[in-house]
C-alpha positions in Angstrom: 92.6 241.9 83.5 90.2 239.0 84.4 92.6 237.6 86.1 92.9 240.9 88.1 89.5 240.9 88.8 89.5 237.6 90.3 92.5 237.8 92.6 91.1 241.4 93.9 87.9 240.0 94.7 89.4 237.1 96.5 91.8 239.4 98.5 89.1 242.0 99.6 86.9 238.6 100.4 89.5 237.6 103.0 90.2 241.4 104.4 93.2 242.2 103.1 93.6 246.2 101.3 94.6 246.1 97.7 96.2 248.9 95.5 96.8 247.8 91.6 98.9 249.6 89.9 98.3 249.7 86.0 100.7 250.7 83.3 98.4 254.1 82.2 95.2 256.0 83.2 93.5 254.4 80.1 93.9 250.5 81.5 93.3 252.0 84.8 90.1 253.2 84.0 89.2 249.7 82.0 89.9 248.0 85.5 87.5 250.0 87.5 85.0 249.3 84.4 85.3 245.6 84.7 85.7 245.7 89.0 81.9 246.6 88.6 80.8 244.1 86.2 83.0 241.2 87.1 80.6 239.2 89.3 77.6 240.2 88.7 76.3 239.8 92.6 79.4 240.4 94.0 80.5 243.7 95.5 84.3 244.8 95.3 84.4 248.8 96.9 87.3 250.7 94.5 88.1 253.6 93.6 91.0 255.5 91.6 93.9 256.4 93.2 93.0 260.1 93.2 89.5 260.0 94.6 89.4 261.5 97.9 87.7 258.6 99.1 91.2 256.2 98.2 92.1 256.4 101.5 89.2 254.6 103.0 88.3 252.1 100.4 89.9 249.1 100.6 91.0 248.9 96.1 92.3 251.5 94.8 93.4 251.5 91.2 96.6 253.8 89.9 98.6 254.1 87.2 102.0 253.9 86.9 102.1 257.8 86.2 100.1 258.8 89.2 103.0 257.6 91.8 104.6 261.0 92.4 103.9 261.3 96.0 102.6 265.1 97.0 104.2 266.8 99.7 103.3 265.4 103.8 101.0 262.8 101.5 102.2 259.3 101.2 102.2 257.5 97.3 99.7 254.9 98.7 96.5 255.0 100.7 97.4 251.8 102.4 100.4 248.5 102.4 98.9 245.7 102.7 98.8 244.4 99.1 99.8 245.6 95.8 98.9 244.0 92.1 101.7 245.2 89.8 100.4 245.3 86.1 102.7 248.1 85.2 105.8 247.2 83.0 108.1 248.5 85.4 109.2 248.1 89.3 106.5 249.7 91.7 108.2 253.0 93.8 107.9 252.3 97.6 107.3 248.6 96.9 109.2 247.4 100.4 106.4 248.9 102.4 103.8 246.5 101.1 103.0 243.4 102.8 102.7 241.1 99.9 103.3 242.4 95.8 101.9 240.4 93.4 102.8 240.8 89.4 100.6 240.1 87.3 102.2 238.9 83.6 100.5 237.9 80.5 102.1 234.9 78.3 102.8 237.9 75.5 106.7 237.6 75.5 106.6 241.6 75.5 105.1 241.3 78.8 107.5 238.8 79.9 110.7 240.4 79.1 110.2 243.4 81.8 109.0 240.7 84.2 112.0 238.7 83.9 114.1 242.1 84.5 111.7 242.8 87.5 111.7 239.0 89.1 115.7 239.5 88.9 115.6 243.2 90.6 113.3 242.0 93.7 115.9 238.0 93.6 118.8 240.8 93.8 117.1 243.0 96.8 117.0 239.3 98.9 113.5 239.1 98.7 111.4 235.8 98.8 109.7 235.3 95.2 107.5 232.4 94.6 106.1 231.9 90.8 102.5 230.5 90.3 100.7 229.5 87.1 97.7 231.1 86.8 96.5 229.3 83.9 97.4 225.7 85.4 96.7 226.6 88.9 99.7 225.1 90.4 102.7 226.6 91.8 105.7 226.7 89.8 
C-alpha cells in the first residue's frame, strides 16, 4: 500500500486521473487512511468510488465489489489510469489509458498475477514488468 501511495501521488503530480481498485471495502478504506497521511505536506484529492464527488476528483478509490455499473452511469468516473490491487482482472479495463498492477512478493499474491499478466499477453496487449523494490525495469 506504500507503494500505492507513492505511485498515486506521482501520477496526480504529473496530471494524470487515477482510479485504484482494491480487493474489498476494508483495504479500500485503509488506502484513503494512508492517501491523507502519506506525505505529510503533500496533498493528493481522493475520494471513494461512491462519493458523489468521484467524478470530479482526480483518485478515486473502489473495491473490487463496487464495479457493478448502475444503469445510464458508467463503472468509472474517469480512464486515464487505473492501479489494480484487486486479485482478479479489472471489468472495463480496455477503456483505461495505462493499468498498472500492483503485486506484493507473497507468492499468494503472485499466483493471480501470473494468471492476470497471461490474460492481458493473450488479449495482445503491451505489458512491461518493473521492479519496484530494485527500481529497474525488468
Amino acid at each position: 500500500l506504500a507503494l500505492a501511495c507513492e505511485l498515486v501521488g506521482r501520477a496526480y503530480g504529473s496530471g494524470r486521473k487515477v482510479v485504484v481498485r482494491m480487493p474489498d471495502e476494508a483495504s479500500a478504506q485503509v488506502l484513503d487512511r494512508m492517501l491523507w497521511t502519506h506525505e505529510r505536506l503533500t496533498f493528493i484529492p481522493h475520494v471513494l468510488q461512491d462519493s458523489p464527488l468521484a467524478g470530479e476528483t482526480p483518485i478515486v478509490i473502489a473495491s473490487a465489489a463496487d464495479t457493478s455499473a448502475a444503469v445510464g452511469k458508467p463503472l468509472w468516473p474517469h480512464t486515464d489510469m487505473l492501479f489494480n490491487l484487486a486479485p482478479d482482472l479489472p471489468p472495463a479495463y480496455p477503456d483505461f489509458k495505462l493499468v498498472v498492477e500492483i503485486v506484493s512478493q507473497r507468492e499468494a499474491d503472485k499466483l493471480p498475477a501470473r494468471a492476470r499478466w497471461t490474460q492481458y499477453r493473450e488479449r495482445g496487449l503491451t505489458l512491461k514488468a518493473f521492479d519496484a523494490e530494485l527500481r529497474v525495469a525488468l
